[in-house]
TIVO-305563 format. One line per 10 residues: number of its first residue (from 1); their letters; for each residue y negated, z, x of N, C-alpha, C. Coordinates in nm, 2 decimals, padded with zeros to 4 digits. Layout:
BEGIN
NUM	A	Y/Z/X/Y/Z/X/Y/Z/X  ... .
//
This chain:
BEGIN
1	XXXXXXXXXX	-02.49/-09.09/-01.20/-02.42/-09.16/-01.31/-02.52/-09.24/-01.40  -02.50/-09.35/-01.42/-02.57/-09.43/-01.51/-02.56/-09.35/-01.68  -02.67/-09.37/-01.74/-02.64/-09.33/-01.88/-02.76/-09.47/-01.95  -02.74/-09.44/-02.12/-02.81/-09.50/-02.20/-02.80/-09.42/-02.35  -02.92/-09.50/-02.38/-02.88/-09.46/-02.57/-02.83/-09.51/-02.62  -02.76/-09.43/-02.72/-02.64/-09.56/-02.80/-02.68/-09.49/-02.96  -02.65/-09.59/-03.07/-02.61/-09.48/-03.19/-02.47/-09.55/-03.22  -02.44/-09.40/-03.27/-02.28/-09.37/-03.27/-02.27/-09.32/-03.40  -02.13/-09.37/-03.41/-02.07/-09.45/-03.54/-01.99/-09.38/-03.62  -01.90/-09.26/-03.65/-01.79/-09.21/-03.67/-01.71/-09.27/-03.80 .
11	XXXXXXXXXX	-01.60/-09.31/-03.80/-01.51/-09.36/-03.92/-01.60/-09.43/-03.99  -01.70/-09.53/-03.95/-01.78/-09.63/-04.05/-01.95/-09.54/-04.05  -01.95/-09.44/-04.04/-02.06/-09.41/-04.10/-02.15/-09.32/-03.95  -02.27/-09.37/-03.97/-02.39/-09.34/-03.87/-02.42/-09.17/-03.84  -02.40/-09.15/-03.71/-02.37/-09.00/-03.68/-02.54/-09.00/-03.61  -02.56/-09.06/-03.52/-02.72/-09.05/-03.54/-02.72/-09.10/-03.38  -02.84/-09.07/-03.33/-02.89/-09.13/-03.21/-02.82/-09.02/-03.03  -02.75/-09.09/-02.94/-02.68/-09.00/-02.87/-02.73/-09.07/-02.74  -02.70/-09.01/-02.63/-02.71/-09.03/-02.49/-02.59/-09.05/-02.42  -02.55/-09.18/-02.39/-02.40/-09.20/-02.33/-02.39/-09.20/-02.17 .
21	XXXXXXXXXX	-02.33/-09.10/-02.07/-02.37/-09.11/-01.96/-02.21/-09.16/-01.92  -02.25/-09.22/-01.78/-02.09/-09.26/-01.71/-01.98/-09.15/-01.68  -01.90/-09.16/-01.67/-01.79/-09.05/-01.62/-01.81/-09.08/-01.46  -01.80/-08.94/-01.43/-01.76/-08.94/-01.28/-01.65/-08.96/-01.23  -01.55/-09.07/-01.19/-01.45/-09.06/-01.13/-01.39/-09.16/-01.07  -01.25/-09.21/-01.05/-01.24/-09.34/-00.99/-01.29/-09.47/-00.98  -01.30/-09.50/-01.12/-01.41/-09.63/-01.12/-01.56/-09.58/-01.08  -01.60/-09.51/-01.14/-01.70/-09.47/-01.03/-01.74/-09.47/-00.92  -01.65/-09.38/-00.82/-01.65/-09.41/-00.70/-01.63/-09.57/-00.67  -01.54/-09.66/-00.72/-01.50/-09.81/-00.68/-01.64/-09.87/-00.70 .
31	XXXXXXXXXX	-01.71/-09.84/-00.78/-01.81/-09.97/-00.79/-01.89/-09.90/-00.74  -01.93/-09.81/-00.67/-02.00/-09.79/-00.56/-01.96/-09.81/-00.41  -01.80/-09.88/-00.40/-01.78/-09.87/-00.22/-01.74/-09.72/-00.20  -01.66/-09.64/-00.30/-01.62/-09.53/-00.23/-01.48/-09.55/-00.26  -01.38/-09.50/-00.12/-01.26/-09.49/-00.16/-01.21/-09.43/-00.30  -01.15/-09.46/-00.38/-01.14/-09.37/-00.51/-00.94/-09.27/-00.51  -00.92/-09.26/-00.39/-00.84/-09.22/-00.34/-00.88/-09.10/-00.25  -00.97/-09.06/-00.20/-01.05/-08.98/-00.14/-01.04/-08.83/-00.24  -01.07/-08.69/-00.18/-01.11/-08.60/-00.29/-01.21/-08.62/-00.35  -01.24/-08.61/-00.49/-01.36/-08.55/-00.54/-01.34/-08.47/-00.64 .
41	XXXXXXXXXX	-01.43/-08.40/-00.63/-01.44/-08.23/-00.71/-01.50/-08.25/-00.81  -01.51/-08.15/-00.88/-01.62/-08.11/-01.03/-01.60/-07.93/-01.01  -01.78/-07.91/-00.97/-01.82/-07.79/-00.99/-01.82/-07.75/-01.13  -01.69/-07.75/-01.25/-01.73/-07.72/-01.38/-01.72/-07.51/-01.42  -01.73/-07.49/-01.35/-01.76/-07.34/-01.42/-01.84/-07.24/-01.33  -01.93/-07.14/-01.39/-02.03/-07.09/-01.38/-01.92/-06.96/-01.21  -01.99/-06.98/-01.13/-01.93/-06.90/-01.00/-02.01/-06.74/-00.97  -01.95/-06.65/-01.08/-02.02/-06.57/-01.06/-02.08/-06.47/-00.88  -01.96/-06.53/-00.79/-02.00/-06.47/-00.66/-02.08/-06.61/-00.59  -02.13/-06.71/-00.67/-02.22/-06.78/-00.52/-02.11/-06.95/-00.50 .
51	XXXXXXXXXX	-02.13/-07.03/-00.60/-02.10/-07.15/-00.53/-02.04/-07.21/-00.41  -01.93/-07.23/-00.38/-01.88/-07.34/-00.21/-01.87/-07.14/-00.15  -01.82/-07.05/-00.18/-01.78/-06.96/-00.16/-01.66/-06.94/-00.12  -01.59/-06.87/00.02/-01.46/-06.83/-00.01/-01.40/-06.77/-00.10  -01.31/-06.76/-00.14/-01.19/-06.67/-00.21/-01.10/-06.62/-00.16  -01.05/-06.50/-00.27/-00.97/-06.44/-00.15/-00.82/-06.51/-00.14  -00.77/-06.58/-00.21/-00.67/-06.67/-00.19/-00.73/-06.85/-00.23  -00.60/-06.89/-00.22/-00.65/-07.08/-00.18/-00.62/-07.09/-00.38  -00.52/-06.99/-00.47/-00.50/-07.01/-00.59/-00.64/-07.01/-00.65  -00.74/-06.94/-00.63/-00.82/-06.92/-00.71/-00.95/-07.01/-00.70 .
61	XXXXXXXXXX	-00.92/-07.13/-00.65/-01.01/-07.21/-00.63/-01.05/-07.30/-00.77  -00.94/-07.35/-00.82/-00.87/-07.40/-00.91/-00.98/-07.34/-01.04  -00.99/-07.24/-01.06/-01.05/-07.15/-01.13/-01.21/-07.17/-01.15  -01.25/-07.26/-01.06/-01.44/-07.32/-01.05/-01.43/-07.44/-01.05  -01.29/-07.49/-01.01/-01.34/-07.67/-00.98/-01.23/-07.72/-00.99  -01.24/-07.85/-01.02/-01.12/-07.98/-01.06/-01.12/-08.04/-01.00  -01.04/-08.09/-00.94/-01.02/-08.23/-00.88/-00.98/-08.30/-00.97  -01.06/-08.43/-00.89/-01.06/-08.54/-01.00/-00.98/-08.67/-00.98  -00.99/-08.67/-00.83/-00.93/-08.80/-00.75/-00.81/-08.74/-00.66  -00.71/-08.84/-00.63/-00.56/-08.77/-00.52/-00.50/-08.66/-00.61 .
71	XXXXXXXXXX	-00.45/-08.64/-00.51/-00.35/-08.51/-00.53/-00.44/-08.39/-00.61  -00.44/-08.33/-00.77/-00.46/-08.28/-00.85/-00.44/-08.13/-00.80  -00.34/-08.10/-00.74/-00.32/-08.01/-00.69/-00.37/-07.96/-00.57  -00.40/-08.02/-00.50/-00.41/-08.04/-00.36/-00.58/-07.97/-00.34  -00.59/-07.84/-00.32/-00.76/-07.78/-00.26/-00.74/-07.75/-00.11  -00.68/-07.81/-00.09/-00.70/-07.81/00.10/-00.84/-07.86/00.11  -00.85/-07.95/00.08/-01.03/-08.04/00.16/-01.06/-07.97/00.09  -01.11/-07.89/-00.01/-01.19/-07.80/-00.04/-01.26/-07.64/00.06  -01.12/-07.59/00.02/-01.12/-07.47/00.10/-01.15/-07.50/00.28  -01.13/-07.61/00.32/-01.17/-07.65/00.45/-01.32/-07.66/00.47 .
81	XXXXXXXXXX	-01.37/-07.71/00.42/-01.51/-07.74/00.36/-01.57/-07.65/00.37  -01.53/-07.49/00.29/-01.60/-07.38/00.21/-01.56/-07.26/00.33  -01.44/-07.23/00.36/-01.41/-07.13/00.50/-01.44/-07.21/00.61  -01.39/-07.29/00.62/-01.40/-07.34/00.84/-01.55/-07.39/00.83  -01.61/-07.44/00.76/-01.75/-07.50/00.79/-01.84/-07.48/00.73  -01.83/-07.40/00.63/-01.97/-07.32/00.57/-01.94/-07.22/00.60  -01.88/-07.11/00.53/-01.85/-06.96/00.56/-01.89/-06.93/00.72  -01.83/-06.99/00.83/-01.83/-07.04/00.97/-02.01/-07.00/01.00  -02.05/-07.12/00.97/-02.21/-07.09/00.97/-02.25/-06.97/00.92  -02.25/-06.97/00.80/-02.31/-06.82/00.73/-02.31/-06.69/00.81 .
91	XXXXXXXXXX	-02.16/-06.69/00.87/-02.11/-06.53/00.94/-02.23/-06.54/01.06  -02.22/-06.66/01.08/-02.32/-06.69/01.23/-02.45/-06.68/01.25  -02.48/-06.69/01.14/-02.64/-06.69/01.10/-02.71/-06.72/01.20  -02.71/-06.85/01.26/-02.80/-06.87/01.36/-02.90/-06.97/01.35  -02.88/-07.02/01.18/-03.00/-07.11/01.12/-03.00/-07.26/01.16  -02.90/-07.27/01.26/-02.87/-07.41/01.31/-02.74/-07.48/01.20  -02.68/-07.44/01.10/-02.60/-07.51/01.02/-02.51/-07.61/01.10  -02.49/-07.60/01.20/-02.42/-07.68/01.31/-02.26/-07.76/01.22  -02.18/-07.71/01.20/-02.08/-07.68/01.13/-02.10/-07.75/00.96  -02.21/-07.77/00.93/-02.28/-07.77/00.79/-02.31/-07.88/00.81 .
101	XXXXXXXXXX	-02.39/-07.90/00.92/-02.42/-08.10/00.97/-02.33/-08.18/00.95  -02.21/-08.13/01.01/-02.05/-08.23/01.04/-02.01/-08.26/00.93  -02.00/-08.14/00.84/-01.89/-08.15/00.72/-02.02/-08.24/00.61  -02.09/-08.24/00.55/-02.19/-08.25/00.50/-02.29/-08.37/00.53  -02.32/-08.50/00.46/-02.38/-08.58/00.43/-02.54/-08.53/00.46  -02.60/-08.42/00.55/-02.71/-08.36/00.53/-02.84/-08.47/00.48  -02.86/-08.56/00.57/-02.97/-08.67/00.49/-02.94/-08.68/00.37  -02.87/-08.70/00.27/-02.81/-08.74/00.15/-02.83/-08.60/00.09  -02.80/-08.50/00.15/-02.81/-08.37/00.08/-03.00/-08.34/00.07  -03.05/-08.32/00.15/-03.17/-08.30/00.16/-03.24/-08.39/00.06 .
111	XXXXXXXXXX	-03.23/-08.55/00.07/-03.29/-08.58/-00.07/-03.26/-08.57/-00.20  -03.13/-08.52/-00.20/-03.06/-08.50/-00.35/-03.10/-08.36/-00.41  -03.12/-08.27/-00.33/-03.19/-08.14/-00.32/-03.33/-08.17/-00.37  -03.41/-08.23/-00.26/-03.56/-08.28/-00.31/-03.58/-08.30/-00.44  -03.52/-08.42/-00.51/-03.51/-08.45/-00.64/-03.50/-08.38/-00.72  -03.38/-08.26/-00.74/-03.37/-08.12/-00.80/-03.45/-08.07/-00.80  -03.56/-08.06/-00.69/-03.67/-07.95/-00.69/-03.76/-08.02/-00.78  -03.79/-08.14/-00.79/-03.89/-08.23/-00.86/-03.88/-08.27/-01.00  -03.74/-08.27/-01.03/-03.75/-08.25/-01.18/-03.73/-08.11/-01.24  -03.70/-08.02/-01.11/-03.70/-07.89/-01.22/-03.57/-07.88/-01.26 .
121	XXXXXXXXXX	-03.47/-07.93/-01.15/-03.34/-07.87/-01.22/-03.29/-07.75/-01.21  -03.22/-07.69/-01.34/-03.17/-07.55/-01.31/-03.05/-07.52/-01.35  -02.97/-07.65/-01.30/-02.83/-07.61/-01.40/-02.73/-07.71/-01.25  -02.77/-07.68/-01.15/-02.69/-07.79/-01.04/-02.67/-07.67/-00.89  -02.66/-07.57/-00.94/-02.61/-07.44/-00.81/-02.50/-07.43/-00.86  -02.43/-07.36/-00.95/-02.30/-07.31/-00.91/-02.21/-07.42/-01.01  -02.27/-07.49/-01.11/-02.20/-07.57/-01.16/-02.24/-07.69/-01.18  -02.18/-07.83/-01.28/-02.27/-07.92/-01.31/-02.31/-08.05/-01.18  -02.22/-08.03/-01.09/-02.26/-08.14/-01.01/-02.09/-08.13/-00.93  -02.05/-08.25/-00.87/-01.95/-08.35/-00.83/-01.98/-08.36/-00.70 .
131	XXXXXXXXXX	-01.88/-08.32/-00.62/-01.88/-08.40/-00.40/-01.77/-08.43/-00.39  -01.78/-08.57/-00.31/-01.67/-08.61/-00.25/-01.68/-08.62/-00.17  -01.54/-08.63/-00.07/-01.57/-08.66/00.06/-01.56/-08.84/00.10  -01.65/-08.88/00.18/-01.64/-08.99/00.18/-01.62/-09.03/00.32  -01.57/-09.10/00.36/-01.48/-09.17/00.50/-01.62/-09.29/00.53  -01.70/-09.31/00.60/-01.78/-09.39/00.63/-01.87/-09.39/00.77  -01.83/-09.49/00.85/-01.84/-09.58/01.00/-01.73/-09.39/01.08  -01.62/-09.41/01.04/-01.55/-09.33/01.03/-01.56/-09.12/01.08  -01.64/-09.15/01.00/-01.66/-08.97/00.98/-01.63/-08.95/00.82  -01.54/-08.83/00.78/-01.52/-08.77/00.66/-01.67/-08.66/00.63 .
141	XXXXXXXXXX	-01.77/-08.73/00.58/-01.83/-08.63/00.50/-01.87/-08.57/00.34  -01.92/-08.49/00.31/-01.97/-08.47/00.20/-02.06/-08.52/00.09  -02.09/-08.54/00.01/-02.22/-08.60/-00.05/-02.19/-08.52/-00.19  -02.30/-08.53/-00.29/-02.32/-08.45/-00.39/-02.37/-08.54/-00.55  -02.30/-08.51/-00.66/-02.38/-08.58/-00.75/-02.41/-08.50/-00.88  -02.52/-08.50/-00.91/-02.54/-08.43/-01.03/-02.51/-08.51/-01.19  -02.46/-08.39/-01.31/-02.44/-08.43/-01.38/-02.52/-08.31/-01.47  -02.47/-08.33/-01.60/-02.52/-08.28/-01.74/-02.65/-08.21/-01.71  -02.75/-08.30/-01.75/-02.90/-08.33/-01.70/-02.98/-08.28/-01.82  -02.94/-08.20/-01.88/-03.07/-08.13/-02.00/-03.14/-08.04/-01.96 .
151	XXXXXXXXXX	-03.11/-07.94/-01.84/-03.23/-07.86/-01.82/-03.31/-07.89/-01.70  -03.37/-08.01/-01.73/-03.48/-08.07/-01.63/-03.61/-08.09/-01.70  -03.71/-08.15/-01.61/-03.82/-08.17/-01.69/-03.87/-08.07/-01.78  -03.93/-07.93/-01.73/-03.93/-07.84/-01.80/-03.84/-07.75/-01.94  -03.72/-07.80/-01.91/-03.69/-07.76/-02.04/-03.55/-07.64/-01.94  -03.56/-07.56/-02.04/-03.48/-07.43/-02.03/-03.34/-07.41/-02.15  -03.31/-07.27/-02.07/-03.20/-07.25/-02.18/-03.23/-07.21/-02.29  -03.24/-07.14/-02.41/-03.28/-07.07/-02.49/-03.15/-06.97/-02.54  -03.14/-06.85/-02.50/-03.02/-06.77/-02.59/-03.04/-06.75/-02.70  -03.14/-06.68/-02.73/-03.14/-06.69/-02.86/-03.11/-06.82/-03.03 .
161	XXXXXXXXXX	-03.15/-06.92/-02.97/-03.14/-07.04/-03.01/-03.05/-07.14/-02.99  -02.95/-07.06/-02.88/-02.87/-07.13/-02.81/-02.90/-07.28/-02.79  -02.99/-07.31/-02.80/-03.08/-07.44/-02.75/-03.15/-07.45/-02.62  -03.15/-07.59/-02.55/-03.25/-07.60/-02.50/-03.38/-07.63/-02.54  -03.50/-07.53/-02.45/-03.65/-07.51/-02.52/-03.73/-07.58/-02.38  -03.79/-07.67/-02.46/-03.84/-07.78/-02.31/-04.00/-07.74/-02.30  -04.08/-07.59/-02.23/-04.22/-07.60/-02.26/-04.23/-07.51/-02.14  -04.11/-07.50/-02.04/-04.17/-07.46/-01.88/-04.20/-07.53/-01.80  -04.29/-07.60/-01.76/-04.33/-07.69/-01.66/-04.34/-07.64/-01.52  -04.35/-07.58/-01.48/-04.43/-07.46/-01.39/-04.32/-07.35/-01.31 .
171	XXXXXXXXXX	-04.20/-07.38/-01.37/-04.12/-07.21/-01.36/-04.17/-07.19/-01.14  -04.15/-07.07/-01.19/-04.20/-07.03/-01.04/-04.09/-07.03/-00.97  -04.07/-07.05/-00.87/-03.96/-07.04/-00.79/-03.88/-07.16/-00.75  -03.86/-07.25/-00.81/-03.74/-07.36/-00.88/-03.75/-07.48/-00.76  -03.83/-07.45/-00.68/-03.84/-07.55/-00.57/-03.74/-07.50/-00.43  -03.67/-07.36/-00.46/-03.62/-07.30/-00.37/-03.50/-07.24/-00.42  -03.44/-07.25/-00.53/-03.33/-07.21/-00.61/-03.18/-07.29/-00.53  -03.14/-07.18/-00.54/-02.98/-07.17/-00.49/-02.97/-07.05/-00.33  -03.04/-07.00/-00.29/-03.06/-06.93/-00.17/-02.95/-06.82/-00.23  -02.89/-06.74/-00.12/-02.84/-06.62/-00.15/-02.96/-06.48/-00.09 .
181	XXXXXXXXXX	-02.96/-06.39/-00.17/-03.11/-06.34/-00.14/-03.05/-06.19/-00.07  -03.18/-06.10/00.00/-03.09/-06.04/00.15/-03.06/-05.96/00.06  -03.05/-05.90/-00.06/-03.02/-05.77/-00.09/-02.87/-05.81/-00.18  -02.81/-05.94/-00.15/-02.64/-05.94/-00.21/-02.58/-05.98/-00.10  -02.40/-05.92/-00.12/-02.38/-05.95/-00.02/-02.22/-06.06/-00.12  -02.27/-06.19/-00.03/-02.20/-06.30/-00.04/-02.02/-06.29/-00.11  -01.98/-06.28/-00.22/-01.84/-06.31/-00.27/-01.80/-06.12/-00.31  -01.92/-06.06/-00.31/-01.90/-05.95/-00.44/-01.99/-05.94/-00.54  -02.09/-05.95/-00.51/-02.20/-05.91/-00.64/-02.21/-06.04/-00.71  -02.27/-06.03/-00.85/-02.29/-06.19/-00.90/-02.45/-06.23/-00.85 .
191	XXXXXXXXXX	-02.41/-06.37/-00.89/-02.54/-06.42/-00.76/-02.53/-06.53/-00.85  -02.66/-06.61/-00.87/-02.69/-06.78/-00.86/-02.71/-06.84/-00.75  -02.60/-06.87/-00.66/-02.68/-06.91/-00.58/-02.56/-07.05/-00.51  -02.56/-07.10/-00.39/-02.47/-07.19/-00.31/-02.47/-07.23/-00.22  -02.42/-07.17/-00.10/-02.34/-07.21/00.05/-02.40/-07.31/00.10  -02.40/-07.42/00.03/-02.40/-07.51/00.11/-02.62/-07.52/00.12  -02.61/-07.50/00.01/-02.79/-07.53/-00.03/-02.88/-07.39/00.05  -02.80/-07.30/00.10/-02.86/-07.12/00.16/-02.88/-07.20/00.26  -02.77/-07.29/00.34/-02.79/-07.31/00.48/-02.86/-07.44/00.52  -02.88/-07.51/00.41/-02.99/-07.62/00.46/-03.12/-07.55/00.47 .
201	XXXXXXXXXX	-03.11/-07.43/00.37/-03.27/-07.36/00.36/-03.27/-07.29/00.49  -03.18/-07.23/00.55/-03.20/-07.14/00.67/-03.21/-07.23/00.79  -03.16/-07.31/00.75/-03.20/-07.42/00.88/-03.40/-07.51/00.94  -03.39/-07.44/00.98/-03.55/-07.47/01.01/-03.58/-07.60/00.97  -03.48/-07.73/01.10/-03.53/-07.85/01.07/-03.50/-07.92/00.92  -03.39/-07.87/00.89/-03.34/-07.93/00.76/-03.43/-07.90/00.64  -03.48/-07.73/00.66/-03.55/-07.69/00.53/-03.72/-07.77/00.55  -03.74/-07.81/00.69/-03.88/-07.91/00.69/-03.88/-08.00/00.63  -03.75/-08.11/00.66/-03.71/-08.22/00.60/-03.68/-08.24/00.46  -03.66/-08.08/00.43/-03.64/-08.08/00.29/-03.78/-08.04/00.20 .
211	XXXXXXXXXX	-03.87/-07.99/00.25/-04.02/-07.99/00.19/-04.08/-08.13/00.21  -04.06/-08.17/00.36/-04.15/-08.29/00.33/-04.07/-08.41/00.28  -04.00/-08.38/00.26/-03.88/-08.48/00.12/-03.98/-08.47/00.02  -04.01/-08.38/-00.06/-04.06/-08.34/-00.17/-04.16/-08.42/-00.15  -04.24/-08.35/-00.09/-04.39/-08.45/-00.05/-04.43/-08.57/-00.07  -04.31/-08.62/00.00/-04.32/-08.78/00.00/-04.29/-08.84/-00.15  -04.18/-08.77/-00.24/-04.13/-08.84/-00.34/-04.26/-08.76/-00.45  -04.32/-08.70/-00.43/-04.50/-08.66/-00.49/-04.57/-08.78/-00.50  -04.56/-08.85/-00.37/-04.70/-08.91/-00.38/-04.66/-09.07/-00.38  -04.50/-09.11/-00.35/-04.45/-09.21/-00.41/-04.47/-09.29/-00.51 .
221	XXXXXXXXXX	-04.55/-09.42/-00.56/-04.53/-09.46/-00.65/-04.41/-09.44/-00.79  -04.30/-09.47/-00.73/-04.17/-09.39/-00.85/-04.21/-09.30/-00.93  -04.28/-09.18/-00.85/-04.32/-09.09/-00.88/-04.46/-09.04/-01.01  -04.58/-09.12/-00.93/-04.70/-09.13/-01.05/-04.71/-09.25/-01.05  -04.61/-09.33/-01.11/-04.66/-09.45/-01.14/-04.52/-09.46/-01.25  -04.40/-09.57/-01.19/-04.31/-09.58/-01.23/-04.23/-09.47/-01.39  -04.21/-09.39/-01.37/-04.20/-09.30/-01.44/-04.24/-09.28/-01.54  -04.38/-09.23/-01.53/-04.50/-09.28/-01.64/-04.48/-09.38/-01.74  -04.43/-09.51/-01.71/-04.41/-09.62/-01.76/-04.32/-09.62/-01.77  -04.18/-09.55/-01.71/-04.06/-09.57/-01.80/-04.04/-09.50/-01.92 .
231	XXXXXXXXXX	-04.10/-09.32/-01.91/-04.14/-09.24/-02.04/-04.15/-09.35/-02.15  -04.27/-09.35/-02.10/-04.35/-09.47/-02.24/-04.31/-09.57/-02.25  -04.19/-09.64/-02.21/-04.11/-09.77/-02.22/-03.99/-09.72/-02.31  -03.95/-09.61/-02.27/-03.82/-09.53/-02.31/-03.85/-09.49/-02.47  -03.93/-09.44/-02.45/-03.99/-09.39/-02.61/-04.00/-09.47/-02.70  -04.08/-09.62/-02.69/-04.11/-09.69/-02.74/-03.97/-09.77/-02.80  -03.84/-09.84/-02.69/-03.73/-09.82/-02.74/-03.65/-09.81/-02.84  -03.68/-09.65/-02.85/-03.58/-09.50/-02.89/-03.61/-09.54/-03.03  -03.77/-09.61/-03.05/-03.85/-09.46/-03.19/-03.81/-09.49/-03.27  -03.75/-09.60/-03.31/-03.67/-09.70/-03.46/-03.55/-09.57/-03.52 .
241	XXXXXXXXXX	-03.49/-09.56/-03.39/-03.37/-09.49/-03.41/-03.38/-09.37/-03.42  -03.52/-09.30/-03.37/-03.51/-09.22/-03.42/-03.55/-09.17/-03.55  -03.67/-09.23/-03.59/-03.68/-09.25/-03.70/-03.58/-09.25/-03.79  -03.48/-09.32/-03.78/-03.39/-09.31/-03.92/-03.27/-09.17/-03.88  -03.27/-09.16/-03.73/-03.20/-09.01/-03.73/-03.24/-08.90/-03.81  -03.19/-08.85/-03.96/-03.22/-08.71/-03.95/-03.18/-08.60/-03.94  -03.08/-08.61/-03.78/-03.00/-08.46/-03.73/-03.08/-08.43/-03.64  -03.17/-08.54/-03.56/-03.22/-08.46/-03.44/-03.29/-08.34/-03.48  -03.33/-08.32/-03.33/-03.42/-08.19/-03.31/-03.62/-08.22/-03.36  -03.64/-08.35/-03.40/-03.78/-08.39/-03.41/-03.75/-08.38/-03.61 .
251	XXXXXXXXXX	-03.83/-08.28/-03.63/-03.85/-08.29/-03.83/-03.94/-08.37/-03.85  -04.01/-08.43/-03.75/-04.13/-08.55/-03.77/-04.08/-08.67/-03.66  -04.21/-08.78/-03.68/-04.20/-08.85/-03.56/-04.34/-08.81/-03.50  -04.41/-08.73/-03.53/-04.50/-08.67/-03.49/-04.44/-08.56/-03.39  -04.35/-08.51/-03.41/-04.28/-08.42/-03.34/-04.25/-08.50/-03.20  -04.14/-08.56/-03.23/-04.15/-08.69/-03.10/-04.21/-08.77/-03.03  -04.33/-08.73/-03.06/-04.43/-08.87/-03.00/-04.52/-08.68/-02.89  -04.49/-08.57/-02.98/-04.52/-08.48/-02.86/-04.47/-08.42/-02.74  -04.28/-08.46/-02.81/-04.23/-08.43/-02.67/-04.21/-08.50/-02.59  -04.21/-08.65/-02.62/-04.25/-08.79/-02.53/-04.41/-08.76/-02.45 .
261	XXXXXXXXXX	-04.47/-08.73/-02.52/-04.61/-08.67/-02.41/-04.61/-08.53/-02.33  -04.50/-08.48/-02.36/-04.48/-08.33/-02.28/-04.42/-08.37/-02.16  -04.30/-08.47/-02.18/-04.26/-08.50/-02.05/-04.30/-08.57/-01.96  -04.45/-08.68/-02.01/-04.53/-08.71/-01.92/-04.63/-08.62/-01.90  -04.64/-08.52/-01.97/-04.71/-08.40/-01.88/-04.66/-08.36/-01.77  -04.56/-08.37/-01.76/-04.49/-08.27/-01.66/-04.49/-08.37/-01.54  -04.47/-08.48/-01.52/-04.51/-08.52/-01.39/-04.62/-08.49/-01.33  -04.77/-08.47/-01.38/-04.87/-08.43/-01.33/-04.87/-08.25/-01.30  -04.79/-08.16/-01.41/-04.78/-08.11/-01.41/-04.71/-08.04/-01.26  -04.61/-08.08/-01.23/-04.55/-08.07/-01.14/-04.55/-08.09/-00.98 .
271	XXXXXXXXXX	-04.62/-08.19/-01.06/-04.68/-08.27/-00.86/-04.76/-08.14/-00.84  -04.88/-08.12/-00.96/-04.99/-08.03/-00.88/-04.93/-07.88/-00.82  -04.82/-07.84/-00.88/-04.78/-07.75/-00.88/-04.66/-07.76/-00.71  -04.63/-07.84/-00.72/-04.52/-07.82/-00.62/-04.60/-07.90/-00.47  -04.74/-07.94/-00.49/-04.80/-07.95/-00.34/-04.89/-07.87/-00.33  -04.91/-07.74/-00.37/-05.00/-07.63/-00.37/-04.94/-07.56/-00.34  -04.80/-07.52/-00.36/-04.67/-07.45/-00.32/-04.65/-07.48/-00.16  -04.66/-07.63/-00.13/-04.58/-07.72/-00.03/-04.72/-07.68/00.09  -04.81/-07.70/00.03/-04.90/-07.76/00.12/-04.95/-07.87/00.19  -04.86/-07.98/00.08/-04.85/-08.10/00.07/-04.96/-08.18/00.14 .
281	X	-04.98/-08.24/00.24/-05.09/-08.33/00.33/-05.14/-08.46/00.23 .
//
């Protein structure tokens, strides 16, 4: 989804500096060339057994996810999706995701995955991201889109503060987040984890494709170059507005001009970190 900054207005009077992102839904799909008649979903609630999970009835689907497009009521292409072609694989465990190829956009999945690992996202396993199925050179497959993007680029949840606290760069693991791990067993214990992202990782070729995804989008211009200069383009922008903001989270513009350099830390940060992990060539 496209987003921007806006300041926003309420009954005449200045509420302060905000982030306006697109809605996921019909017209969305349309101005990208997707049927907007087609299903699409919203992973909106936290799945205590494991993400793209069976259930033990077709009612309780309803209960993780919305449909957004067609029939409202309608979790058939879901539950098809989650029992006949994931579940399917899983029971099988034969690491070939065979069944997970078909149903599933996998090129599209593998770099959309990659990306997650590179900004450090930690909020796109069991909730917070959108698939539809899309009808194209006529196969029905999957594809995936992520939404509400605040815990990236080092920044976390904070309980205590019920804030997000942006000063992990580094978290260990986060290049391999969503796996179901061997000591739970799938749709009783609570888990972070998601079906569809376990079996790209058990899949030999896919989980290669999906490291040296990473790799490539490391050493990419976009990457150390691009970026860099959008930070510091973006910042430059913003600072007026922020400046006269005084709800944000910066009590200075000294405050701001450090977490504008934290998050161009974190590109270098990150690269070094996730091709020392990778073994990046």
């Amino acid at each position: 989804p496209r987003a921007r900054y806006v300041r926003l207005f309420l009954n005449g009077s200045y509420y302060g500096l905000m982030v306006e992102v697109e809605r996921i839904g019909p017209k969305f799909l349309t101005v990208r060339g997707r049927d907007r008649d087609r299903p699409l979903y919203e992973a909106y609630d936290d799945d205590d057994l494991g993400a793209l999970t069976p259930k033990d009835s077709r009612d309780q689907y309803p209960l993780f996810y919305d449909r957004k497009t067609g029939n409202e009521l309608d979790f058939t292409p879901l539950s098809t999706l989650i029992e006949d072609k994931l579940w399917q694989d899983f029971i099988d465990a034969q690491g070939q995701s065979k069944r997970t190829r078909e149903a599933i956009d996998t090129d599209a999945f593998v770099r959309y995955l990659a990306i997650m690992a590179i900004i450090q996202s930690h909020d796109h396993v069991t909730n917070n991201f959108y698939f539809f199925q899309r009808l194209h050179q006529g196969l029905a497959r999957w594809e995936f889109y992520p939404v509400d993007m605040d815990l990236t680029f080092g920044c976390l949840w904070d309980m205590v503060d019920n804030n997000p606290i942006c000063d992990e760069f580094r978290t260990d693991g986060w290049w391999l987040n969503g796996i179901f791990l061997d000591d739970i067993e799938v749709g009783t214990d609570a888990t972070w984890a998601n079906m569809a992202i376990h079996l790209i990782f058990i899949d030999a070729e896919l989980r290669a494709a999906y490291e040296q995804q990473i790799c490539t989008y490391l050493n990419d211009p976009g990457w150390t170059s691009r970026i860099p200069k959008l930070i510091q383009a973006l910042g430059q922008s913003i600072a007026g507005a922020v400046a006269e903001d005084s709800q944000d989270l910066n009590q200075t513009m000294a405050e701001f001009e450090a977490a504008q350099q934290s998050v161009s830390d974190f590109i270098g940060l990150r690269k070094s970190y996730l091709e020392q992990k990778l073994a990046c060539p």
